[in-house]
NUBATI-693339 format. One record per residue (C-alpha): x, y, z; residue in three letters. Coordinates in steps of 0.5 Angstrom, whole numbers, padded with zeros to 4 digits, always signed. Example, Ala and Ser with C-alpha at 12.3 -4.5 7.8 and 13.67 -1.06 7.14 Angstrom:
% residues 2
+0025-0009+0016Ala
+0027-0002+0014Ser
% end
This chain:
% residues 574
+0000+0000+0000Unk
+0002+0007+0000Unk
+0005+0010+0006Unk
+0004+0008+0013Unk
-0001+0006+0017Unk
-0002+0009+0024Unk
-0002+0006+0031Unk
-0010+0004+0032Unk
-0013+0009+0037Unk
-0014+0005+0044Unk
-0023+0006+0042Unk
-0026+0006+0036Unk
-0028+0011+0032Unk
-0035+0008+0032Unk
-0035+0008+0040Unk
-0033+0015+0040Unk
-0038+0017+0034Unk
-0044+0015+0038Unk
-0040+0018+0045Unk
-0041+0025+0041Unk
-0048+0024+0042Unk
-0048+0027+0049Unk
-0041+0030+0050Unk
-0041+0034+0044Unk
-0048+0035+0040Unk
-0045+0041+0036Unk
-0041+0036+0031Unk
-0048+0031+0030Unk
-0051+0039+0028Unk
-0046+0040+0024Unk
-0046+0033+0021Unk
-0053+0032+0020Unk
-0055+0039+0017Unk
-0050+0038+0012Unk
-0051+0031+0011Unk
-0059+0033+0008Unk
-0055+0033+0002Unk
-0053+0026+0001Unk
-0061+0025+0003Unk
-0064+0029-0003Unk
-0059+0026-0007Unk
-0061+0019-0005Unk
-0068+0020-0005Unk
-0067+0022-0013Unk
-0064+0016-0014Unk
-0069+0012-0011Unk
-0075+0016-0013Unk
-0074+0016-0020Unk
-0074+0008-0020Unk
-0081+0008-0018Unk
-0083+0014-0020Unk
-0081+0012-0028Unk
-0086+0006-0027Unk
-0092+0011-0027Unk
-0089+0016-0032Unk
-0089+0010-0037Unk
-0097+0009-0036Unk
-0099+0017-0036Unk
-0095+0018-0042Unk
-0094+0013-0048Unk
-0089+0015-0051Unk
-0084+0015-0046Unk
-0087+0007-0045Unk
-0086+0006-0052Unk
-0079+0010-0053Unk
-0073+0006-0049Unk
-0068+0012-0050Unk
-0074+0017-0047Unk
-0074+0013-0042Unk
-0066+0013-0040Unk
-0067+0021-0041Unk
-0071+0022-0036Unk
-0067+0018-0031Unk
-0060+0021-0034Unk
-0061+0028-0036Unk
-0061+0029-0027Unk
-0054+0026-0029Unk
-0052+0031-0033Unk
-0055+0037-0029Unk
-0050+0034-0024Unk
-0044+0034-0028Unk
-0045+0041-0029Unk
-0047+0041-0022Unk
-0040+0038-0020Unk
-0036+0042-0025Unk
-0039+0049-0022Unk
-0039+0046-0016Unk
-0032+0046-0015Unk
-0030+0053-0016Unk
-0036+0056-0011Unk
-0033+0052-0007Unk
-0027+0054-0006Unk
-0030+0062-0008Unk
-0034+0063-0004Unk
-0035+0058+0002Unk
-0038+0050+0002Unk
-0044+0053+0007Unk
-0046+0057+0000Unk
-0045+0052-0004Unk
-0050+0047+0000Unk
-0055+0053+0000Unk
-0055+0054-0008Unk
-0056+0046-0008Unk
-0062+0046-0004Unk
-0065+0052-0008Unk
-0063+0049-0015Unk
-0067+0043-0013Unk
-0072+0045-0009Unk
-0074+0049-0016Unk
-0073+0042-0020Unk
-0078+0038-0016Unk
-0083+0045-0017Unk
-0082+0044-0024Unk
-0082+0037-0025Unk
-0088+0035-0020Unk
-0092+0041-0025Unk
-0089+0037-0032Unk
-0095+0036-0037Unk
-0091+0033-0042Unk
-0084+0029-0042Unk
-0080+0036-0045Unk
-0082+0039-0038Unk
-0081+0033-0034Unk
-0073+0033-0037Unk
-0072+0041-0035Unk
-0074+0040-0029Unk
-0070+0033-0028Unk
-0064+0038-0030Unk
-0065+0043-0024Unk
-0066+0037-0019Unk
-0058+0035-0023Unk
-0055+0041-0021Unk
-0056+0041-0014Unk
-0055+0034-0014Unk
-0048+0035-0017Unk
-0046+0041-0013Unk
-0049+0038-0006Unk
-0045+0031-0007Unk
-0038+0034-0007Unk
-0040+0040-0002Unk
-0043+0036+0004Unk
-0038+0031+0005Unk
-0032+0036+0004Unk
-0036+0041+0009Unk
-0037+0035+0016Unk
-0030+0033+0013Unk
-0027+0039+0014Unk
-0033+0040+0021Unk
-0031+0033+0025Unk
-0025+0031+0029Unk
-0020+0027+0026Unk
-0022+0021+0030Unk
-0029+0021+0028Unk
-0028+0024+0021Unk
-0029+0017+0017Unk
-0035+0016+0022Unk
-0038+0022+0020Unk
-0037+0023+0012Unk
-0040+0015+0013Unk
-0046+0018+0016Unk
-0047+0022+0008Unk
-0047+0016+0005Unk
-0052+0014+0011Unk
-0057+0019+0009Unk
-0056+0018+0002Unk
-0058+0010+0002Unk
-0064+0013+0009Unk
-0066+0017+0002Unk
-0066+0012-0002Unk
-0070+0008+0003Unk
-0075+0014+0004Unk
-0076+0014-0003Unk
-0079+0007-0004Unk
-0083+0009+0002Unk
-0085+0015+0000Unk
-0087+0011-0008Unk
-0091+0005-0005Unk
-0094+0011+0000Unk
-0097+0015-0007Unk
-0098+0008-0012Unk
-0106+0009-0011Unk
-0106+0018-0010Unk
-0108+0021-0016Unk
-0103+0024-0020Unk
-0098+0018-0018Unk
-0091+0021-0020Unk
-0092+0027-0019Unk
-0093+0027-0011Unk
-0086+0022-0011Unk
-0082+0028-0015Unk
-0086+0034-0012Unk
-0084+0031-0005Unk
-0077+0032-0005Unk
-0078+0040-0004Unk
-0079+0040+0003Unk
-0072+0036+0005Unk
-0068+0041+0001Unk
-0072+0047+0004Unk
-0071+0045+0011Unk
-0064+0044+0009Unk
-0064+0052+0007Unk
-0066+0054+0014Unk
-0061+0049+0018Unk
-0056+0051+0015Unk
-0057+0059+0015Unk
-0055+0058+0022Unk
-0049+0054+0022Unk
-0042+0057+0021Unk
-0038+0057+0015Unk
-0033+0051+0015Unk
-0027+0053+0019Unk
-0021+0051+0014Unk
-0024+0055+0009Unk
-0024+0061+0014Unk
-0017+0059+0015Unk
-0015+0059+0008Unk
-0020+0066+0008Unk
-0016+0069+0013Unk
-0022+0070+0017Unk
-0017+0067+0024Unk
-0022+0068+0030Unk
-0029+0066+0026Unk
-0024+0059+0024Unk
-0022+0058+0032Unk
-0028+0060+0035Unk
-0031+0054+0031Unk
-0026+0049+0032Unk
-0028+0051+0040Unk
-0033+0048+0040Unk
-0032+0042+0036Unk
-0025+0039+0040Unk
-0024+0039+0047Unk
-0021+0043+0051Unk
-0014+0038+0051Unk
-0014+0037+0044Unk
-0017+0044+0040Unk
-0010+0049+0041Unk
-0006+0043+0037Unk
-0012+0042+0032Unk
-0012+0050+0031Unk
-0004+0051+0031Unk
-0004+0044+0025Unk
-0009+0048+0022Unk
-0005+0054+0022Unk
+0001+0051+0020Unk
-0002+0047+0014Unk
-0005+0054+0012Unk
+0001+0058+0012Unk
+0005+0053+0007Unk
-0001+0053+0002Unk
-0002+0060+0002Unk
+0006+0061+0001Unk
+0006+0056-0005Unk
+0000+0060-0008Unk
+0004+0067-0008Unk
+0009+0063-0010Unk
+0006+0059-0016Unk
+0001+0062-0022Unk
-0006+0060-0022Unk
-0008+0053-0021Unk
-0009+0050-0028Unk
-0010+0041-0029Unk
-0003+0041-0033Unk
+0000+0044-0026Unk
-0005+0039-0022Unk
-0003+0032-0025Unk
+0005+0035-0025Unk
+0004+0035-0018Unk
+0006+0030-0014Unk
+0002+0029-0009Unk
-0004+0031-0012Unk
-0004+0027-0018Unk
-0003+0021-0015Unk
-0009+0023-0010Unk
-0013+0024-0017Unk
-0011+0018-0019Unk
-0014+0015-0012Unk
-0020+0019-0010Unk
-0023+0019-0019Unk
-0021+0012-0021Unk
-0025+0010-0014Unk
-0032+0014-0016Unk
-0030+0011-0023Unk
-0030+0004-0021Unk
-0036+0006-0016Unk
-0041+0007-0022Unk
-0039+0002-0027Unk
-0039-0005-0024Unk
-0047-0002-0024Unk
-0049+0000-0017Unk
-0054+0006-0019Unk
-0057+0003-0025Unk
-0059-0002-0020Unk
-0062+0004-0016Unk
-0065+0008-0021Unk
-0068+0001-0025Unk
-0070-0003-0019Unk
-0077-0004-0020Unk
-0076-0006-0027Unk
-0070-0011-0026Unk
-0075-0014-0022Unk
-0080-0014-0028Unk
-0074-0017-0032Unk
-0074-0022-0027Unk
-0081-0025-0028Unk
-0085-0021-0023Unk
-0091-0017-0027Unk
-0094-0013-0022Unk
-0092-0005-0021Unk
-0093-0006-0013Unk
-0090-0011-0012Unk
-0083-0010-0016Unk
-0084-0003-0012Unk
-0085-0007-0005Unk
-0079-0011-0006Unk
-0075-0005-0009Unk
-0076-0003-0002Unk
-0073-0009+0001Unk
-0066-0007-0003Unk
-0066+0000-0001Unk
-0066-0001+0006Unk
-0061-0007+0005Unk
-0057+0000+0002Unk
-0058+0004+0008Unk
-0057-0002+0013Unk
-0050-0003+0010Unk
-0048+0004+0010Unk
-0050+0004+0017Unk
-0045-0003+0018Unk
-0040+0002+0013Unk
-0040+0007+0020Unk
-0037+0003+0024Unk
-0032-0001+0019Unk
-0030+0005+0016Unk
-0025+0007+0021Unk
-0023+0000+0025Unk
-0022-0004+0019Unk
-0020+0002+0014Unk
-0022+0004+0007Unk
-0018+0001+0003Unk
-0019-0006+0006Unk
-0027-0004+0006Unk
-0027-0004+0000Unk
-0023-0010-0002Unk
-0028-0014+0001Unk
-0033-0010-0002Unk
-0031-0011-0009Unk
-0030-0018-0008Unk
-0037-0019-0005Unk
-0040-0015-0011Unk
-0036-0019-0016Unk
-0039-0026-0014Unk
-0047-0023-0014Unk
-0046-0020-0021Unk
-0044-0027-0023Unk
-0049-0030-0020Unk
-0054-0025-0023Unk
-0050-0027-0029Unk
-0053-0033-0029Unk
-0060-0033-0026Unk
-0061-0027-0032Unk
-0059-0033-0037Unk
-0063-0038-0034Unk
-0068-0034-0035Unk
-0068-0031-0041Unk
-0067-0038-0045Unk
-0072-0042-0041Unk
-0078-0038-0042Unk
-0085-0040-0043Unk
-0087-0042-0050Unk
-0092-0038-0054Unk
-0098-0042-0055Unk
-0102-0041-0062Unk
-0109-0044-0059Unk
-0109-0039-0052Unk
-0106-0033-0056Unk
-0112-0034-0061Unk
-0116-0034-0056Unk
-0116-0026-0055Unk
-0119-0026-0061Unk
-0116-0019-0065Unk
-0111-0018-0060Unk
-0105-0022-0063Unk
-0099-0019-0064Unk
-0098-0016-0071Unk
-0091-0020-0071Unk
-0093-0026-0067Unk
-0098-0027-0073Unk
-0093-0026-0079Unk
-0090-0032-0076Unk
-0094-0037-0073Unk
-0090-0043-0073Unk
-0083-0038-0072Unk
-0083-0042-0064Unk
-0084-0037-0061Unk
-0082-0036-0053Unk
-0084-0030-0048Unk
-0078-0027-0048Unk
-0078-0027-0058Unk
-0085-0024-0057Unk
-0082-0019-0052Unk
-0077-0017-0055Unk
-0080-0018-0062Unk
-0084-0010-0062Unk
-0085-0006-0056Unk
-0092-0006-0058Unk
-0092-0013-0056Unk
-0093-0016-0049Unk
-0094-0023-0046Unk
-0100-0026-0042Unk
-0099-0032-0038Unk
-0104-0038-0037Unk
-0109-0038-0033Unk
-0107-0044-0030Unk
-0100-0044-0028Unk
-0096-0038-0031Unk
-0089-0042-0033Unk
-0094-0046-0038Unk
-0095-0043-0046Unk
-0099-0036-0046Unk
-0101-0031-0051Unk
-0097-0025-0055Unk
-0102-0021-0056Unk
-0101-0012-0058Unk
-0098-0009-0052Unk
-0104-0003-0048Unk
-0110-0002-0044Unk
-0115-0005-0047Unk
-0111-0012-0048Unk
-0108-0012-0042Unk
-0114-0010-0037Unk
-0117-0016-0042Unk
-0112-0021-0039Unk
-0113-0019-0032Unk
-0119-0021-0033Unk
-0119-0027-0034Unk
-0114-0027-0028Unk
-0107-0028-0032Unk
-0101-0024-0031Unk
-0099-0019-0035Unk
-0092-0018-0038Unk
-0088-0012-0042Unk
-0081-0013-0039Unk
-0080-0019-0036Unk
-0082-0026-0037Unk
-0085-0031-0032Unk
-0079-0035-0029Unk
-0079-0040-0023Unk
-0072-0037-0020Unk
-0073-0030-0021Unk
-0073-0031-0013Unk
-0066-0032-0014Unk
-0065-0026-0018Unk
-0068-0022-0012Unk
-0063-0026-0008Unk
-0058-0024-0012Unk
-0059-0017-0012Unk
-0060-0017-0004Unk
-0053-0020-0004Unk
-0051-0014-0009Unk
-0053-0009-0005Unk
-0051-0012+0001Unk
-0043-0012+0000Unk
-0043-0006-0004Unk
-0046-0001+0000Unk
-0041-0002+0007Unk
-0036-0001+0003Unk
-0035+0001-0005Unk
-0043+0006-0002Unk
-0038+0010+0003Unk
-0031+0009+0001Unk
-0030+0014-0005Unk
-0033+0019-0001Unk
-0029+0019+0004Unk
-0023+0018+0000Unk
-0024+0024-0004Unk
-0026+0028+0002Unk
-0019+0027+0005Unk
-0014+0025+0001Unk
-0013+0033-0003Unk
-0008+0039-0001Unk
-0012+0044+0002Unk
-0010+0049-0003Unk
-0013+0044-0008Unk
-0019+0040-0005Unk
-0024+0045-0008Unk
-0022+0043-0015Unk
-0020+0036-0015Unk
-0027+0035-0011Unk
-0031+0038-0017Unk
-0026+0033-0022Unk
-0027+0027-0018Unk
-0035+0029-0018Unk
-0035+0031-0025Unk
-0032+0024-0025Unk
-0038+0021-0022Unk
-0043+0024-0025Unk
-0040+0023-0032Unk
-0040+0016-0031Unk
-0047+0015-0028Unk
-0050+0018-0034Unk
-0047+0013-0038Unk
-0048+0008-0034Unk
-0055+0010-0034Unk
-0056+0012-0040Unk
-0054+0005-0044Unk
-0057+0000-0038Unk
-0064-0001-0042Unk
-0060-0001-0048Unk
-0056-0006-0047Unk
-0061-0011-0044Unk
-0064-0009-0051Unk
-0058-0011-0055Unk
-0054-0016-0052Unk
-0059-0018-0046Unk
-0060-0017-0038Unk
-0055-0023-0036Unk
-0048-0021-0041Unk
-0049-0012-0039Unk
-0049-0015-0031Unk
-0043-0020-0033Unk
-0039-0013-0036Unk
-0041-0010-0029Unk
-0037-0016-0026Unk
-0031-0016-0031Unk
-0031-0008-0029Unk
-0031-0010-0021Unk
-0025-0015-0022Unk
-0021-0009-0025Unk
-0023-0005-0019Unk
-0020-0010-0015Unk
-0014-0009-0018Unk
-0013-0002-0018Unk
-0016-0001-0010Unk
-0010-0006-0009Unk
-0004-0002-0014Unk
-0007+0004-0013Unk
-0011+0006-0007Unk
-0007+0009+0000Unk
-0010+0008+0006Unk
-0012+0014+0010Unk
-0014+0011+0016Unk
-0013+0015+0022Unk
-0009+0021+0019Unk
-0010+0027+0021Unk
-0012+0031+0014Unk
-0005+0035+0014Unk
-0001+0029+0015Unk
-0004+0026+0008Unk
+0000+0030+0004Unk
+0006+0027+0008Unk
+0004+0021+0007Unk
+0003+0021+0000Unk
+0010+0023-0002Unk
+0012+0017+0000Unk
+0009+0010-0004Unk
+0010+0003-0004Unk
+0006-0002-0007Unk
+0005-0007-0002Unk
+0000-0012-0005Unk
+0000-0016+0001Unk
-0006-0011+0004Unk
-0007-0014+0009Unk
-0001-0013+0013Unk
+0002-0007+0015Unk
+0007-0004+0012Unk
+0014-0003+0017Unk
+0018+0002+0016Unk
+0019+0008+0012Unk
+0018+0007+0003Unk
+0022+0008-0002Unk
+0020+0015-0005Unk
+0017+0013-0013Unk
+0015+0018-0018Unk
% end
């Protein structure tokens, strides 16, 4: 590994987190009103994913058009590029606390305007608002409770942004599930989303600016006074001196270098190999498929076998809150077990759920049931315009699903993995099918282990979100100088935002094309190499306090053995 590990502290981080509740509230304020961030961009994660199923029903194009409905879903992704790319420079202009309110007004608008859309050209506009806060809040909230929460705690308290992300993504399904029968369905789930980024204005109206940046700003005395009251009385005047020091060396290399520019960013050492780090993690974080998972996961469950919206919706919510209970498990490893372990084990765990959803989605796919000419006749007028022109093709549920968007299957009324009907895909064919108590299907086929693929995905969600869920996050919150962090963290959440757009925008297309089961095998191929590069190149920040990251990583070796604790001082590398 890179750099050295420092000694264990005698409690765990955790253990001191939870002390805070009662010795120190003011850091819990802090952490919490911040972190209503992670929150927003959780629940527009979640949100969409039920959300989207509703949408579909209201207006038809955007069921019948694969590609408007992965705009829908990725033009937020987009905002958030934009978002991410500002981000950085508000940050660092004119304060994290700014950055966080400008987020919330942004996405406050978005949800307004969705929640109003009467068309998908609206809906999109109002999507890219909800981006751009998005973006902003998803750097600003960990770099304001990282640069908030005492050293001890720090990997805790960033752990508890990830927390809120996957609390909001939970409260989106919750919030769906609540609105499934409401008139106007979709709109109540987006409209929802204002009332958190409301209250996020109001709290943070009245906390402080974060104090390194006050420091940097020269504004001394408002930093120190801040510091007062997160550390104890033993420890604040060696924090405020380390911080001063740390300051004064950033400001003097400032004077005495031009404007900060990406070529002079990837010629410094330390902060080339902090980007090599802190982007390749948020890289890696999207493209093994952790928000498809969460922006499609009722339709993956669709694509499983299971017809029903309310259902997919229902154990939707079963993922989600396997996300938040494995972001809580993250609080506590994160700093007693450290990142780059974490993540290793994350990764691991992630790759073999892939695999195996690799194989559930082949069997299924290949073993569906067969399309009977007799019961499709049966609906009389309502055959599938492609089903008719091939009478004697053998034809399955997932030919006559992928034969036509206009096409749907409804199963026997006796057992559903027995020959069904492929008849024209709307209202009037799909209310007659119900009728006669049959399943109705447009996404996925009827499937005796689509159980398993439930599993799979419970098992997915499980290894990722403790550790890949929150390791980026507090990698890139600490791992940057200070004269560089605001910059490098809007690179690293360009970089994320990037990546999920497209990730995002290709998912449904590629199990159009090439088939669920191979687009989750490439997931799996992408989370080996993950492997790989967290081994090679991912230090470990356990511990350091944020001054002694730079030291720490003008020294690297590549210690493969993870494992073991590196003895001794390295080898300086370039």
């Amino acid at each position: 590994m890179e750099g050295g590990v420092p000694t264990d502290a005698d409690m765990s981080a955790f253990r001191e987190c939870l002390a805070l509740s009662w010795k120190n509230p003011y850091v819990l304020r802090l952490a919490f009103s911040a972190g209503i961030g992670g929150l927003l961009f959780g629940y527009d994660t979640g949100v969409i994913s039920g959300a989207l199923l509703y949408i579909r029903d209201d207006f038809k194009a955007v069921d019948r058009k694969t590609w408007l409905q992965e705009s829908i879903v990725s033009m937020a992704l987009a905002g958030a590029i934009i978002g991410a790319a500002v981000g950085g420079w508000i940050n660092d202009r004119f304060g994290r606390k700014v950055a966080i309110i400008l987020a919330d007004a942004l996405f406050f608008a978005g949800s307004v305007i969705m929640a109003a859309a009467v068309n998908p050209a609206i809906l999109i506009f109002g999507r890219v608002f909800v981006g751009l806060g998005v973006g902003m809040a998803s750097m600003a909230s960990p770099l304001y409770i990282s640069e908030a929460s005492p050293t001890k705690v720090r990997g805790a308290l960033v752990g508890l942004n990830s927390f809120l992300i996957t609390g909001g993504q939970f409260l989106s399904y919750l919030i769906n599930l609540a609105f499934t029968k409401a008139p106007g369905t979709w709109r109540w789930m987006l409209g929802v989303a204002a009332m958190p980024a409301f209250i996020q204005i109001i709290l943070m109206l009245m906390l402080p600016e974060s104090p390194r940046w006050l420091f940097r700003k020269g504004k001394n005395e408002e930093g120190e006074a801040i510091l007062r009251r997160i550390y104890s009385p033993e420890e604040v005047e060696t924090e405020i001196q380390a911080l001063k020091e740390s300051v004064e060396a950033e400001v003097k290399e400032a004077e005495s270098s031009d404007k900060v520019t990406i070529v002079q960013l990837f010629k410094t050492k330390t902060v080339r190999r902090g980007l090599y780090a802190g982007m390749g993690l948020q890289i890696f974080q999207q493209f093994v498929g952790i928000n498809t998972v969460m922006y499609y996961s009722p339709t993956i469950v669709q694509l499983a076998g299971i017809a029903s919206n309310q259902t997919a919706l229902l154990l939707s919510l079963v993922t989600a809150g396997l996300n938040a209970f494995g972001s809580i498990v993250s609080i506590y490893f994160i700093d007693r077990t450290g990142r780059k372990k974490l993540a290793l084990i994350s990764l691991s765990g992630v790759a073999v759920s892939l695999a195996l959803l690799t194989v559930i989605f082949h069997e299924t796919e290949t073993h569906s049931p067969v399309v009977s000419t007799v019961e499709t006749r049966h609906f009389n007028g309502t055959i599938c315009p492609n089903f008719s022109a091939d009478l004697n093709g053998g034809w399955s549920c997932m030919k006559c699903l992928k034969a036509s968007a206009d096409c749907g299957f409804c199963a026997s009324r006796a057992d559903k993995l027995l020959p069904g009907a492929c008849l024209i895909s709307n209202d009037t064919t799909k209310d007659q099918c119900h009728d006669e108590h049959r399943l109705w299907y447009t996404r996925g086929c009827p499937s005796k282990a689509g159980w398993v693929a439930i599993l799979g995905l419970a098992l997915y969600i499980l290894f990722f979100s403790p550790g890949m869920g929150t390791v980026p996050w507090v990698i890139n919150s600490e791992i940057y100088p200070l004269r560089y962090r605001g910059i490098c963290g809007g690179m690293a959440s360009t970089a994320v935002w990037v990546s999920n757009l497209i990730v995002s925008q290709s998912f449904l297309s590629l199990t159009q094309s090439i088939g669920t089961a191979w687009t989750f095998m490439l997931f799996g191929f992408v989370a080996v190499a993950a492997i790989v590069f967290v081994i090679i190149f991912v230090p470990e920040t356990k511990g350091l306090p944020i001054e002694e990251v730079e030291k720490m990583l003008e020294k690297r070796t590549l210690n493969f053995k993870f494992w073991q604790r590196s003895s001794g001082s390295s080898e300086t590398k370039k």
